[in-house]
C-alpha positions in Angstrom: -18.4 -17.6 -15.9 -16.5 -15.8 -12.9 -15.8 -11.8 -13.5 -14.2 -9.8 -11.2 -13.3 -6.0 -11.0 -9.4 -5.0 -10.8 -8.6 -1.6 -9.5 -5.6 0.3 -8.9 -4.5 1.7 -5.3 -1.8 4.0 -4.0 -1.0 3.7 -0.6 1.4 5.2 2.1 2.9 5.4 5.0 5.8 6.8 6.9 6.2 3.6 9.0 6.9 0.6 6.7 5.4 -0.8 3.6 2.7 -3.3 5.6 1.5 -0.3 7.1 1.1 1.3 3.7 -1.5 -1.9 2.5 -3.3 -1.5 6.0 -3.9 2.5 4.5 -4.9 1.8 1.4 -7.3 -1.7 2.4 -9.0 0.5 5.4 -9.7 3.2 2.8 -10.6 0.4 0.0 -13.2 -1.2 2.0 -15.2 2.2 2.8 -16.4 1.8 -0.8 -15.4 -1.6 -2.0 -17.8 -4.7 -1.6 -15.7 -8.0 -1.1 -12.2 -7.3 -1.6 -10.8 -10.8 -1.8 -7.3 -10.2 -3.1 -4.8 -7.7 -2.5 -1.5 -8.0 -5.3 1.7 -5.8 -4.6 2.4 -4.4 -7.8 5.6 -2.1 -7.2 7.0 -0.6 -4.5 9.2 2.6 -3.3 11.5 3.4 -1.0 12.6 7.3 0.0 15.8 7.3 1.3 16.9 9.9 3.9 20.1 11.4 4.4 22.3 10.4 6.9 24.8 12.8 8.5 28.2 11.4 9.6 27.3 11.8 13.5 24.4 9.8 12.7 26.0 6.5 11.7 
């Protein structure tokens, strides 16, 4: 019978979100024997404000 662990991860990153599952895998495996799956659970996006010049 097959058992795996499941854990949950927060990662970031100031670039894009593929840059944030890079942070949090890199981090992951420092600890973590065999990750074989990564599942996006949710996602955020901070907006910033854009002046009228800017656009």
């Amino acid at each position: 019978m097959p058992v795996y662990k499941s854990i949950q991860l927060v990662g970031t990153s100031e670039i894009n979100w593929a840059d944030a599952v890079k942070n949090c895998y890199a981090e992951a495996k420092k600890t973590l024997r065999g990750i074989r799956n990564i599942q996006i659970i949710e996602s955020d996006v901070k907006v910033k404000r854009i002046s009228a010049s800017e656009s």
